[in-house]
mmCIF file of the C-alpha atoms, coordinates in Angstrom:
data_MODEL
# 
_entry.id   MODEL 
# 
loop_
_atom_site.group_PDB 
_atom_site.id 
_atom_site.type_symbol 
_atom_site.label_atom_id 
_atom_site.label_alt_id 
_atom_site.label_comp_id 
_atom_site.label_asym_id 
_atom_site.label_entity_id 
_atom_site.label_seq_id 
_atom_site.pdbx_PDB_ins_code 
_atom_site.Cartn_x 
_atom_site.Cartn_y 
_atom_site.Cartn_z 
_atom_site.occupancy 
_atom_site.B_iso_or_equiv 
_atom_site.pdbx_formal_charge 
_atom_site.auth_seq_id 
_atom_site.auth_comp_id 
_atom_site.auth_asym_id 
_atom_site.auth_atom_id 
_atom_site.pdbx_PDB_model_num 
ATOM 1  C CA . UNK A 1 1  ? 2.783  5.008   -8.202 1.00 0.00 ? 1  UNK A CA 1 
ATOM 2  C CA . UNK A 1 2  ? 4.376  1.780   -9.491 1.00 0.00 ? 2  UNK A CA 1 
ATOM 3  C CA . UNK A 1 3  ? 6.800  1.945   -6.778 1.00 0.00 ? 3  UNK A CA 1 
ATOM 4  C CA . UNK A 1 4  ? 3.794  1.564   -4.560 1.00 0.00 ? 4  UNK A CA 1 
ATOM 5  C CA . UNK A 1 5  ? 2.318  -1.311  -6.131 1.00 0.00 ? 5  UNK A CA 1 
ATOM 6  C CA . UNK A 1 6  ? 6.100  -3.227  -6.342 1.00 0.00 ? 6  UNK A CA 1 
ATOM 7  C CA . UNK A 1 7  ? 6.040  -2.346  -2.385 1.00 0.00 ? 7  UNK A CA 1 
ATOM 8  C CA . UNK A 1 8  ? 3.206  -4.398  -2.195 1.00 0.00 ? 8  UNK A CA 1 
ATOM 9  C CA . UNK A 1 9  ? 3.705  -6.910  -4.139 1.00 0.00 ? 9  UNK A CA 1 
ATOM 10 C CA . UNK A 1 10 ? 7.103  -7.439  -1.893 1.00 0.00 ? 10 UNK A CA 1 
ATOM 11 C CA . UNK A 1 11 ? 4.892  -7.465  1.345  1.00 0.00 ? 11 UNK A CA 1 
ATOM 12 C CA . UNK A 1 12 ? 2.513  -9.832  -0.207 1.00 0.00 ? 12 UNK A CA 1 
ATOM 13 C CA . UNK A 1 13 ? 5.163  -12.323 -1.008 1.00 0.00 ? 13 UNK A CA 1 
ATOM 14 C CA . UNK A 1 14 ? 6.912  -12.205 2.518  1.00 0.00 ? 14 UNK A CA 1 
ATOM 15 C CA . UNK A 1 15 ? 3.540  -11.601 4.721  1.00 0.00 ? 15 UNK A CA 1 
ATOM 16 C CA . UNK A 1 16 ? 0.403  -13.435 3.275  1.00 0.00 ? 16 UNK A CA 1 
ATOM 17 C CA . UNK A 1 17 ? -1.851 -13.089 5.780  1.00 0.00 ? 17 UNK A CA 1 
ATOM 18 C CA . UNK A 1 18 ? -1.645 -9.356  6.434  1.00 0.00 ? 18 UNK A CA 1 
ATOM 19 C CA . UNK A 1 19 ? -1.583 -8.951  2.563  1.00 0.00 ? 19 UNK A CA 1 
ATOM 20 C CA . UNK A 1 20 ? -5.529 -7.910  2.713  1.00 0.00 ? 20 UNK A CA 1 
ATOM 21 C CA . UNK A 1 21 ? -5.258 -5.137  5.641  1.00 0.00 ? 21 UNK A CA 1 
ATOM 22 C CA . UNK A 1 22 ? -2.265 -3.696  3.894  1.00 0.00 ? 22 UNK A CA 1 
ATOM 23 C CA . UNK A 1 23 ? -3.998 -4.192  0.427  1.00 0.00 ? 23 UNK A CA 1 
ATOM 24 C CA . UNK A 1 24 ? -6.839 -2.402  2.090  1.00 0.00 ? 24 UNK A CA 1 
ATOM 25 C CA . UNK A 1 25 ? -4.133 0.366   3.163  1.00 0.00 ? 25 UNK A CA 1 
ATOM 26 C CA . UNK A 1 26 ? -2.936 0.995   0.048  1.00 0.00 ? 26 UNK A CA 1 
ATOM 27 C CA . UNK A 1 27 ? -5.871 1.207   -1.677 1.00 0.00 ? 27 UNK A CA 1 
ATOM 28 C CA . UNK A 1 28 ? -7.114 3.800   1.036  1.00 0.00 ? 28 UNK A CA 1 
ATOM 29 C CA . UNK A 1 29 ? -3.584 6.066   0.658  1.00 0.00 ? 29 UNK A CA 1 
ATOM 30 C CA . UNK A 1 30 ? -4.217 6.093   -3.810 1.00 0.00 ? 30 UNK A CA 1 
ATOM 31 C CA . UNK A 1 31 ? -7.756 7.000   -3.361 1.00 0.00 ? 31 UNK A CA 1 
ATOM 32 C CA . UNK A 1 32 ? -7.121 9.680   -1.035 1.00 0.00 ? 32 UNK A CA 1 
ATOM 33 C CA . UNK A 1 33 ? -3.759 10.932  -2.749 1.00 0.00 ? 33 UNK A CA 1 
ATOM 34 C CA . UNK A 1 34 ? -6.050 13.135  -5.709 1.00 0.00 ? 34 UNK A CA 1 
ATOM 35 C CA . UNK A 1 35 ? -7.330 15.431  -2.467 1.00 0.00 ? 35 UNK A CA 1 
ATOM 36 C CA . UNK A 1 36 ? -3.822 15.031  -0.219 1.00 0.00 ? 36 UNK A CA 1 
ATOM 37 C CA . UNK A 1 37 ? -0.932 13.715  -0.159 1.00 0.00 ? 37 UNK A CA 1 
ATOM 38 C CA . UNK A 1 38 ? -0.835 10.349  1.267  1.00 0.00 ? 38 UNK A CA 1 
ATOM 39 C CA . UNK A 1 39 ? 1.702  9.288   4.315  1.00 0.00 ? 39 UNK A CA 1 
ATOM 40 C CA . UNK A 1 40 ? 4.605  7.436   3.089  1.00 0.00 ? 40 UNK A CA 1 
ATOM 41 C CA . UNK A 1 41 ? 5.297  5.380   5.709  1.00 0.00 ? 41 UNK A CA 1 
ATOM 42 C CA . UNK A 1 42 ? 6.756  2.224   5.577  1.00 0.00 ? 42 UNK A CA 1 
ATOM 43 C CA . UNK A 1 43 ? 6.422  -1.201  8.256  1.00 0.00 ? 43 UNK A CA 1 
# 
């Protein structure tokens, strides 16, 4: 889980404008991760 959110952090730093879509993305994969497991995938 933390790794996740340090991932993101990263991404933030290096692409600010796409920071909301993949903030968006995230937050999508944790919410559905209690039902299935979310797709790692990374880019």
């Amino acid at each position: 889980m933390k790794n996740l959110i340090r991932k993101a952090v990263s991404y933030a730093k290096r692409n600010p404008e796409k920071t909301k879509r993949y903030a968006r993305k995230a937050y999508n994969t944790v919410s559905k991760r209690g039902s299935s497991k979310g797709k790692t995938s990374s880019k």
